[in-house]
N, C-alpha and C positions, 0 to 999 in steps of 0.2 A: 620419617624423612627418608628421601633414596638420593643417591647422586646422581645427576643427570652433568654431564659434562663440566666434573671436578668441580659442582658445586651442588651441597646441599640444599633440597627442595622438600616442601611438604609433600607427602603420599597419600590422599584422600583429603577427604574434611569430612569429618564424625558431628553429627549434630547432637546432642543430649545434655540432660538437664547437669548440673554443676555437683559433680560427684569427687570424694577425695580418693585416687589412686593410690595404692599401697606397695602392690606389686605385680609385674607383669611377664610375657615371655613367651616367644616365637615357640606356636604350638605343631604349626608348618612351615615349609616357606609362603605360603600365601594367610596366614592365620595369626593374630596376637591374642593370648587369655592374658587378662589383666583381673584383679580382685579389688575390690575398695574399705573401706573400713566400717562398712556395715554390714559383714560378710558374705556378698555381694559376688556372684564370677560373670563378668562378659564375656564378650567375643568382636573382634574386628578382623573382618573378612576381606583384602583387598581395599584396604583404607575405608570401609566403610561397616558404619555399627552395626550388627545382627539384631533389631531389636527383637526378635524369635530364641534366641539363646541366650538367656539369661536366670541365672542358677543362684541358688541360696547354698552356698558354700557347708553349710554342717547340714544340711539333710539330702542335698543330690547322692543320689548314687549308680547315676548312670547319665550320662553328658552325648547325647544321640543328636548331632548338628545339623542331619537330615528334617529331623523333627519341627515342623511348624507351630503348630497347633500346641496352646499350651494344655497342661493337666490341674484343672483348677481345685479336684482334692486334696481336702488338707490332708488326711491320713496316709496318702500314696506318697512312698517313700522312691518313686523315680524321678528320673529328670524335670524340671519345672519350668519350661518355657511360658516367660510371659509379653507380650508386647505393651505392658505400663510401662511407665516409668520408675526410676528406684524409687521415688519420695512414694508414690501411691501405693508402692510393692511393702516399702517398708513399714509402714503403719499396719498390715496384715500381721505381723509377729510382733509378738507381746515378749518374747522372752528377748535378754540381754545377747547382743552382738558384739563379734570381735575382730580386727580386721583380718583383712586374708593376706599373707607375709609369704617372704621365700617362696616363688614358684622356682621351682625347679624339672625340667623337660630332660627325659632319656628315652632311647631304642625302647624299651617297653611299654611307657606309660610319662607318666610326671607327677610329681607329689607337689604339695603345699603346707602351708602351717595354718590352722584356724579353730580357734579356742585355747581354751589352759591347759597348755604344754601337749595339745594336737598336731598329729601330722595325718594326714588324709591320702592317701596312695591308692592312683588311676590307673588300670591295666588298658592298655592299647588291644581291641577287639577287630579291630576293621578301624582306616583309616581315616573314617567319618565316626566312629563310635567307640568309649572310654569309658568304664562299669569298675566302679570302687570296689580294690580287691581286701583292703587290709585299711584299719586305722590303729596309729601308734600315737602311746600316751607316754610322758614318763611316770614309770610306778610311783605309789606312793611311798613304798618300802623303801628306796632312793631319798623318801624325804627326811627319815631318820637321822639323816645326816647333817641335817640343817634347821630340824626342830620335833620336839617331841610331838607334838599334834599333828598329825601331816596334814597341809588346808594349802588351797591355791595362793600362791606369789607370784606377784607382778615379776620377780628376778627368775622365776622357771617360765617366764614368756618365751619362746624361740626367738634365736636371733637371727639366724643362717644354717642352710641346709644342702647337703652336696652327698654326691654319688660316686663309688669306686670306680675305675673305669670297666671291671668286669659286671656290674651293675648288681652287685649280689649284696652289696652293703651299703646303708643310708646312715650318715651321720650327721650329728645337728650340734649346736653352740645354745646355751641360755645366757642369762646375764651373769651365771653364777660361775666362778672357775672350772668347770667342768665339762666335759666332750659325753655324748652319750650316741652309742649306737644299736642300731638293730639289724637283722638278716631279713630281707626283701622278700626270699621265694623259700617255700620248702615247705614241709609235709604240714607242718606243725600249722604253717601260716593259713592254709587251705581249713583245719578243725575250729581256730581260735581267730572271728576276726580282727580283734582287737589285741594288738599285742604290747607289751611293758619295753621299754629303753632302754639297753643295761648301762649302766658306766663304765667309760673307759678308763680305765688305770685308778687308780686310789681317789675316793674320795678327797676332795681338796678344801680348802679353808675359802672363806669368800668375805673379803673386804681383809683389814689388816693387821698382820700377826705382829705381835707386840711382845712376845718372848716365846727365848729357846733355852733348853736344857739338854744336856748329851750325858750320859750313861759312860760309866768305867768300866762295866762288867758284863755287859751285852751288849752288843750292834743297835743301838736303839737310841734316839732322843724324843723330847716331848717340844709339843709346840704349844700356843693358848691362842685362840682369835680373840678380839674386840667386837667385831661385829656380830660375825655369829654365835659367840660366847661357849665357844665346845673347846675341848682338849683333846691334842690327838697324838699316839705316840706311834713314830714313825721307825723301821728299818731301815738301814742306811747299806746295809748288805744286801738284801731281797729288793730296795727300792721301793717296799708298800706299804700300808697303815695297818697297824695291827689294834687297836683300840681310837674306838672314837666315844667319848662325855660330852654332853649339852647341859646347861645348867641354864637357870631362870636369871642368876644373878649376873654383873661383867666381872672378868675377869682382867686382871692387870699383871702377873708374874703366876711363870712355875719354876722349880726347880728339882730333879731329878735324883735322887740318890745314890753314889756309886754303886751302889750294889742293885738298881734298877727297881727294888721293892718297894722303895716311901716315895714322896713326893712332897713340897711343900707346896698351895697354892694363894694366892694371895687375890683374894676376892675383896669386893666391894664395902663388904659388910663386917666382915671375920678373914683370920688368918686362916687354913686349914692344912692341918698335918695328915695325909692319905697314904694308905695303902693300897699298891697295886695289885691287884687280884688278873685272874687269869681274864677276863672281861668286863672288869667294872674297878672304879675307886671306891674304898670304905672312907669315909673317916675316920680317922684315929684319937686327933685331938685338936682342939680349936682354940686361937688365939685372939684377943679383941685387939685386932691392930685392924683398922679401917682404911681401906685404899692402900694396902701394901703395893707400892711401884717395881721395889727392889726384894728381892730374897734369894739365898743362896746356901747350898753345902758346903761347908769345909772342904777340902780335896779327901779326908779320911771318912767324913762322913760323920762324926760323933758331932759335931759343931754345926750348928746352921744360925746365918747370921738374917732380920730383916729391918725393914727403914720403917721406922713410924713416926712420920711427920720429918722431924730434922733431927732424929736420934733412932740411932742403928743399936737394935737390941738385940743380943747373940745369947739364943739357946741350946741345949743340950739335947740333941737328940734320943736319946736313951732315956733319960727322966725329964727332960723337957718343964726344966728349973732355967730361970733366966738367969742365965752366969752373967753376963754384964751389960751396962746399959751406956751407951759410947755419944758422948755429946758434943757438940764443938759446930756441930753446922749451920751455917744461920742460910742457906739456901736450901731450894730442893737438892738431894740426895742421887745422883743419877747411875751410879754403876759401883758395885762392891767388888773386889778382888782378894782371894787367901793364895799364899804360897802354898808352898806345897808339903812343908811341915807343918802347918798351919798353926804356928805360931805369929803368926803377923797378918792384919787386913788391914785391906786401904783401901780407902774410898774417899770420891769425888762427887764436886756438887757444883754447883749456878752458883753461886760466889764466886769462883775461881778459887776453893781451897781442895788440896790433895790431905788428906791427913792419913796416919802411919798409927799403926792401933797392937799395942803388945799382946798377944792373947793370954800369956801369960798370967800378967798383973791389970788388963784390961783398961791404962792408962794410954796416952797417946804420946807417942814415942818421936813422932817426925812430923812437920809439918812444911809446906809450900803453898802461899798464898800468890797468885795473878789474878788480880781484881780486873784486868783488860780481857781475859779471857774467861769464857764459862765452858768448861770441862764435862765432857759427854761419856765417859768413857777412861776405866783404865787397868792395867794388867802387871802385874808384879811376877818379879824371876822366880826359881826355887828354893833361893836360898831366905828371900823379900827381902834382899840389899837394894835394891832396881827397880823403879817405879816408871813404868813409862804412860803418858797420857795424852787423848788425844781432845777437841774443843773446839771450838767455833773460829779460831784463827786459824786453824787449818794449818797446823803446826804440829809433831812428834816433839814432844817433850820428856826430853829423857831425866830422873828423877834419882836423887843419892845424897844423904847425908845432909837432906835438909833444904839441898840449891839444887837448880836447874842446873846438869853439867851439858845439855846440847839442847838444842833449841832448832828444829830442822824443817823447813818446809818441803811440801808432798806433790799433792796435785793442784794448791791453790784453789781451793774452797774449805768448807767446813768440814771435817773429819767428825764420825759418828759413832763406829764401834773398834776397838780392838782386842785381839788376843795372842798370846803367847806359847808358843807348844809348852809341851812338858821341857824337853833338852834344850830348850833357853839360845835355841840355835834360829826358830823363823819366828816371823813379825807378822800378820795379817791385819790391813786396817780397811775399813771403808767408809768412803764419804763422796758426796755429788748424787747423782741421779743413776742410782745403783752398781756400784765401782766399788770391786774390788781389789786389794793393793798389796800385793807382796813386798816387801820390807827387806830387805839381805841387813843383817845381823853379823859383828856388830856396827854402831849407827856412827857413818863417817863425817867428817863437816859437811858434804854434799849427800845427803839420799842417796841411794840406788833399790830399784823397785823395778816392778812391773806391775801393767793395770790391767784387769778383766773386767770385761761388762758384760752382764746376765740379766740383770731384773733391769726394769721398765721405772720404780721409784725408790725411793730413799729402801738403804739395804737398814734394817731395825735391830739384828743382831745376829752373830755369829760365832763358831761353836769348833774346835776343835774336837774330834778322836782321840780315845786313852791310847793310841798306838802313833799318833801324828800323821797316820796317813788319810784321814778325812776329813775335810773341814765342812760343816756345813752353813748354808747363810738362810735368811728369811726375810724378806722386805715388808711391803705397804702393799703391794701390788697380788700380796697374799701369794706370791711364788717362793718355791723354795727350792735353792739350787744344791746339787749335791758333788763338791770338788775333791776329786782322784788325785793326791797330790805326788809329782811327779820331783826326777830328784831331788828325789828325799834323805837318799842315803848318804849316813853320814853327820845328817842335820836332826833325825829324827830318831827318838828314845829308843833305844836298845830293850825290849823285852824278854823274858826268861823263854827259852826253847820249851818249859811245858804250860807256857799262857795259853788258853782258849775261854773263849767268850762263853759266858754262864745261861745254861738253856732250863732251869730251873723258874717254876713260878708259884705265885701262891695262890692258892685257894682254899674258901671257908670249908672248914669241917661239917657246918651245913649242905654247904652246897653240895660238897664229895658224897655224904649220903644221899642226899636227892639223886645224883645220879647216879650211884650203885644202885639205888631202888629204882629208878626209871629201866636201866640195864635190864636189872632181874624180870622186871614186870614184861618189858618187850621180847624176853627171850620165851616167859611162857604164853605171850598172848603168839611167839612166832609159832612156835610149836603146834600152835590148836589149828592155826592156818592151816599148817598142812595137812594138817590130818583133814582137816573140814573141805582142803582143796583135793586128796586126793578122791576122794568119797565124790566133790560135785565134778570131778573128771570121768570117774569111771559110771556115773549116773548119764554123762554127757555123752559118752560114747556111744550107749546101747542107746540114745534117742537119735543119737546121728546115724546110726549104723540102719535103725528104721525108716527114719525119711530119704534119705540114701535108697533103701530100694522102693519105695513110692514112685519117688522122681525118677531115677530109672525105668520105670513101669511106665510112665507119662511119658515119656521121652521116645520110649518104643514107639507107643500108638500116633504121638503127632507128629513122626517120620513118615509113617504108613500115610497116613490125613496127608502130609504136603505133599509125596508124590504123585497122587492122584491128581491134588488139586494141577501139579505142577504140568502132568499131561495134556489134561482141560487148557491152561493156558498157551500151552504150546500150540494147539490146533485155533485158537483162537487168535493167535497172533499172525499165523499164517494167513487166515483170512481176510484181517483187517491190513496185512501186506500186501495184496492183493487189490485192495480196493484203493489203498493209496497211490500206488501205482497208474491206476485209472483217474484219479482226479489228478496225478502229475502229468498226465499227456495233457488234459481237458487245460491245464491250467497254461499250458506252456504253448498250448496256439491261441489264448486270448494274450498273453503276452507277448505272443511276436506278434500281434495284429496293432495292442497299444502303442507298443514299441516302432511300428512303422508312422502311427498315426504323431505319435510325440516327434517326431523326425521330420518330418513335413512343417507341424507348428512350430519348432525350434528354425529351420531353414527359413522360415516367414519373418522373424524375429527379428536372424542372425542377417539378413539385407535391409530391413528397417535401419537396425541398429550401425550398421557398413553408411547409411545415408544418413542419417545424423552424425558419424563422426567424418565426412566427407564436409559435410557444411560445415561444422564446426572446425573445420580444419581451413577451410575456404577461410569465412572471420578471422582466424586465427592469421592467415597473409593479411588479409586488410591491414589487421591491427600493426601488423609486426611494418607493413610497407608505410601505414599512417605515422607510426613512431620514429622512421628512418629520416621522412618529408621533415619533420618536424624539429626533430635532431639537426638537419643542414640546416632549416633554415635559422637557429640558434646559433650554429656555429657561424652562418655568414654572415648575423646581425651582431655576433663579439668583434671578429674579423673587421668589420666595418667601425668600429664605435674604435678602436682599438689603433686605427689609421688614422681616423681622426684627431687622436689623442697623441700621437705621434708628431703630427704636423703640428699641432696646436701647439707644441712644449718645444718645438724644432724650432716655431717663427719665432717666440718669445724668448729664444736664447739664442737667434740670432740680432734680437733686439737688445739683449743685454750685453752681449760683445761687441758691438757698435756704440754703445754707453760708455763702455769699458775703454775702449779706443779714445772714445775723445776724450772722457776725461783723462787719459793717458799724456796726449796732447798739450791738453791744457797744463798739468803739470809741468811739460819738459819745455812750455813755452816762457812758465811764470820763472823756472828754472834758467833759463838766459837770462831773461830782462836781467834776475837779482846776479849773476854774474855781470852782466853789462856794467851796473848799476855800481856796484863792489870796485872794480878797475877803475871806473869814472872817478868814484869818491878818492881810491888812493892815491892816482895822480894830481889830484886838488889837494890833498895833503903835502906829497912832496911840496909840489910847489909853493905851498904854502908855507912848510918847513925852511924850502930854502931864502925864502923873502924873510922869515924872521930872523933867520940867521943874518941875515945883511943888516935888518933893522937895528934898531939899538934894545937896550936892555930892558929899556922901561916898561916896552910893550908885551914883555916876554910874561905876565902874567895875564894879557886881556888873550893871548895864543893860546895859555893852556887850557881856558875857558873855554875859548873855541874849540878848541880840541875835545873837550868832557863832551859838548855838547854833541861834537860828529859821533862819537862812541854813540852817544844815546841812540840816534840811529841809527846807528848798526845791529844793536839791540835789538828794534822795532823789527828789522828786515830779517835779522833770526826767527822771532818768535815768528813773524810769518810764513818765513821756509818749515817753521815746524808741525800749523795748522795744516798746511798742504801736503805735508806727510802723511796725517793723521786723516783725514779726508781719504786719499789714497789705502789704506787702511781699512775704512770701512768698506772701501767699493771692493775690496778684494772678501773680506767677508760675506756681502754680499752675492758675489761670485760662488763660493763655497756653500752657500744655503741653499740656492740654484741648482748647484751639483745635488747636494741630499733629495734635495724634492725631485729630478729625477730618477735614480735608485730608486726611492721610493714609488715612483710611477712602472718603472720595470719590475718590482715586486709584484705589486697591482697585476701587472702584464702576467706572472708568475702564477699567479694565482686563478687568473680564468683560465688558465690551460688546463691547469689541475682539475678544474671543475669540467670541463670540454673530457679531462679523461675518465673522470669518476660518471658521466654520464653515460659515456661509451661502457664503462662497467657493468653499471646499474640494464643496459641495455640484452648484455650478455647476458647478467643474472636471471631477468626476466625469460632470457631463450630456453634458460635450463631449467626452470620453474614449469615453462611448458612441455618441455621433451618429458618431464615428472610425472605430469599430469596426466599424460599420453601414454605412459608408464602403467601409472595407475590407474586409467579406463583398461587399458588391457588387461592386468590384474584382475580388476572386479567382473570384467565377463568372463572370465576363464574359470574364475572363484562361481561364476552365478552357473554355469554348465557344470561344475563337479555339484552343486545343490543339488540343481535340477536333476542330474542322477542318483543322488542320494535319496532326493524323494522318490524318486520313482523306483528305487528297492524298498525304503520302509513303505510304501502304500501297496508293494506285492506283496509284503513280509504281513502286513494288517488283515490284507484278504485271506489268507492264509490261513491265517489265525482265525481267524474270523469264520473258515468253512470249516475247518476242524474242530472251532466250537459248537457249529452246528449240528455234529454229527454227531460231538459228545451227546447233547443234550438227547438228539433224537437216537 
């Protein structure tokens, strides 16, 4: 599409057979490479297909636009112009295709994606020509990290690919959480076409983490994925991974030992009690607790408590005898909590019950049952007088002696994890679509908080520092954010001035001999090196130091050889300077001869062409004087139609004003008589009145009959003064319709003038249409005289050539 006056319009029309586009991208400004999903590369040239440049995206390695003709060996591994179509191209390849994803165009070149976890990288040669310098894989040693057998996945597909702006680093996206890049130019890239993708920043978890563990005694926590089923223990100081496990089976809890050595893991099949070695877990001992959700350390470490099924069974870490078996749940089991003398746990479950567990006498000591609410999550003081929990009412519920004593609403949704520092001073909770929630301590009728958002989905659990200054969180979205937390002081546990983190680790006494005996062995097989290298140095030298004066010796003599030849050449140059010169005079008076001859036939042309645009200029008056006739006499057959419609509607309202009059008339004539008429009647009354008055009494009832009956016509004589009002009424209506339907005839009138003026417009247009035109003749002979000189130097520039070849040959 281009804009063509602030509106989008199509740019060519590409004819071809019904292909899926993948991805595309302005190669020029007059150029678009587009790939389809049969790994497939075109080209549209100025809105139209090339069908001449059309590439098989995994074997081009050279994109030559100049190139017509295709290369129909299969074995030749250059550019592959075909003019078939895809569907006839495509049944040629028998091997599996992939489509062609992320182009991406830069100053150098432009790269692509096409195959399993390929990127294809085109160096810009010449502005018509692109010759593949490099192709990038990611390693398969990278796939360690996401499975013991390293084999192609659809989640190491590319998803997107971009370039620094110094153009020295390309980096790319998979489906996996992870960034991976490589260096574009340099020596190494030039030895090794094909180069590995390194990763950037720590190996990350892909799909979602479903527990966390933090460490007392190193900077260190452990995390476990779900999907990819590895364990990976993280620094929280350096910010990087320092051990990564993959296992066959899933994984559902770890938990990490203060002292960073063991580990408990709670696998699908078995418990497992591990040792942390300097690069690997041992196992230590194994538990038949199947699907452990929950497991945890004591704060001291001697106690580790886990859930099997709806009973939380707490063992001894040191002889790992099951000191007690803690029953009471009739729900799932969701989050375990120990004080910090770890006499007391409590945990919470899908029932709504908190229960309170003596470690002591391993009876349950407290309990709080909300059957409204199902309990996610919960974290006990130091002392474990204080139970606070949080549940799908999205409610802080603060826990003591058995009753709810506060009951507080947060962010209004469902609350998911919390935790407690050490100094029983901050509250961290989270719940929503990854929300974080600081807590101010202790908990008022009203909340007071603050809320952070980092992660993308529900936050799965989070993890204090033995010092309160780190907290870390883990979601769903497989992110894990790592929080610096800031005034702190004050709120945060006071440790000893000679506390430091333990850099101490284990390893097997097998392993420690294997590599003292790898040491010893590389130190004498170092040793033999040199001895062996200084021996093939000093053998090296005295062969070099021989060919050295060979090639010096050679170098003498074809110095001597080129100056001679160089002589020869000199005298012969001169010669043929000489003769050129001679065929530049010969050449330069049959061209001022052409040159007068082409001057002559252009002058023949140029009064031809002066008398055709005379006559056509001549028609051009006709035309313009025919359309002027034609114009009047439009306007004086409106003009005329237009007088007549004048008079027409003048006579006919002088014929309704003359209606109007007499019925006027007539009105004010019917208007007397019934005055006349009214006077008449009342003095026949009087009179009438004063005869009965003289008369006598008897008659005084046949009077008032007569009386009723004169009312009655006077009645009659109203109602008809009232039709003649109503009469009068309408003619004035009448009147007023009259008026409209004139207006609307001067509207009428309104409107041809309009059109009298839009013709007068239409007239102008057409002037300027021709002065265009006249424009443009002149243009194209001006344009056809610079040709006409341009051919007439390439057809000197041809002969030219042309005797100069003659000369060569002879």
């Amino acid at each position: 599409m281009n804009v063509s006056e602030t509106v989008w319009r199509q740019w060519g029309w590409c004819k071809a057979e019904n292909i899926n586009i993948t991805s595309c991208m302005w190669l020029t400004a007059d150029r678009i490479l587009f790939g389809t999903d049969n790994s497939i590369i075109m080209m549209v040239e100025n809105g139209e297909l090339r069908q001449n440049c059309i590439f098989r995206a995994t074997e081009v390695t050279e994109m030559s636009l100049k190139k017509v003709e295709a290369e129909t060996e299969e074995g030749d591994k250059t550019s592959t112009s075909s003019k078939q179509d895809t569907t006839s191209e495509s049944t040629d390849f028998i091997e599996e295709s992939y489509p062609v994803t992320c182009f991406v165009n830069f100053a150098k070149g432009f790269a692509f994606a096409c195959g399993p976890g390929y990127v294809h990288m085109f160096e810009k040669e010449t502005p018509h020509n692109w010759r593949k310098r490099n192709l990038f894989r990611i390693s398969k040693k990278s796939y360690k990290h996401t499975r013991e057998n390293p084999m192609w996945s659809p989640l190491d597909a590319i998803q997107h690919i971009t370039i620094d702006p110094s153009q020295e680093t390309l980096l790319i996206t998979t489906l996996r959480k992870q960034l991976y890049y490589v260096k574009l130019f340099g020596q190494h890239m030039i030895q090794n076409p094909e180069i590995a993708f390194t990763e950037l920043g720590p190996a990350m978890h892909y799909g979602r983490i479903n527990s966390l563990s933090m460490c007392a005694w190193k900077p260190i926590f452990m995390t476990s994925g779900e999907q990819d089923k590895s364990i990976r223990i993280w620094n929280y100081m350096t910010d990087d991974v320092e051990m990564i496990k993959l296992y066959q089976e899933e994984i559902h809890c770890v938990s990490l030992h203060p002292t960073g050595l063991f580990s408990i893991v709670g696998f699908s099949d078995k418990l497992r009690f591990m040792v942390v070695l300097i690069d690997d877990f041992e196992v230590m001992r194994e538990f038949p607790i199947r699907n452990c959700k929950q497991a945890k350390f004591s704060t001291n470490g001697h106690l580790f408590a886990a859930v099997n099924g709806q009973v939380v069974q707490v063992f001894s870490s040191v002889s790992f005898q099951n000191v007690f078996n803690l029953k009471g749940h009739n729900g799932r089991i969701t989050s375990l909590a120990w004080s910090a003398n770890d006499l007391t746990l409590v945990s919470c479950g899908t029932e709504g019950a908190v229960y309170e567990w003596s470690m002591s006498s391993g009876q349950r000591v407290g309990e709080v049952i909300l059957k409204t609410n199902q309990f996610k999550a919960c974290a006990v003081n130091s002392i474990g007088k204080t139970t606070y929990g949080v549940g799908t009412d999205g409610e802080i519920k603060e826990i003591g002696s058995n009753t709810i004593r506060r009951n507080i609403g947060l962010i209004g949704c469902a609350l998911d994890t919390i935790v407690l520092s050490r100094s029983d001073m901050m509250l961290f909770i989270t719940g929503g679509e990854g929300g974080v929630t600081s807590v101010q301590l202790p908990l008022l009728d009203k909340a007071i908080f603050n809320e952070f958002h980092m992660h993308n989905k529900k936050v799965t659990s989070i993890a204090l520092a033995y010092d309160d200054q780190t907290l870390v969180s883990v979601a769903e979205d497989a992110s894990i954010c790592i929080w610096r937390l800031t005034n702190a002081d004050g709120k945060a546990i006071a440790l000893d001035k000679d506390f430091a983190h333990s850099k101490e680790i284990l390893i097997s006494k097998k392993d420690l001999q294997e590599k003292i005996n790898s040491i010893n062995l590389l130190s004498t097989r170092m040793s033999e090196l040199e001895t062996e290298h200084t021996y093939q140095l000093r053998q090296a030298e005295a062969t070099q130091a021989e060919k050295l004066k060979e090639v010096h010796e050679g170098y003498c003599a074809a110095i001597e050889e080129l100056k001679e030849k160089n002589e020869n050449m000199e005298s012969e140059h001169t010669h043929e300077i000489g003769m050129i010169q001679q065929d530049i005079a010969k050449l330069r008076s049959g061209h001022e001869r052409t040159l007068q001859g082409l001057e002559a036939d252009f002058n023949i042309r140029l009064i031809s062409e002066y008398d055709r645009y005379q006559s056509l200029e001549d028609k051009t008056a006709r035309m313009r004087k025919d359309y002027e006739q034609r114009l009047e006499e439009l306007a004086e057959s409106k003009r005329h139609a237009l007088r007549e419609m004048n008079n027409m509607f003048e006579t006919r309202l002088e014929e309704k004003d003359l209606l109007l009059q007499e019925l006027q008339e007539q009105a004010d004539m019917e208007k007397r008589e019934h005055e006349t008429i009214k006077s008449s009647i009342e003095e026949d009354a009087d009179r009438e009145i004063i005869e009965i008055k003289t008369a006598y009494e008897a008659q005084l009832k046949e009077e008032k009959d007569a009386n009723v009956r004169l009312k009655g016509e006077t009645g009659l004589m109203k109602k008809k003064l009232i039709s003649a009002n109503k009469e009068i009424d309408e003619f004035k209506h009448q009147v007023t319709q009259l008026k409209a339907e004139h207006k609307q005839f001067q509207k009428v009138i309104s409107t041809l003038e309009r059109d009298v003026a839009d013709l007068k417009k239409e007239i102008s247009e057409r002037d300027n249409t021709i002065q265009d035109k006249e424009k443009r003749i002149y243009e194209l002979k001006r344009k056809k005289q610079e040709l006409e000189k341009y051919k007439f130097v390439l057809n000197f520039k041809i002969t030219e050539l042309k005797n100069q070849n003659l000369k060569l040959v002879s």
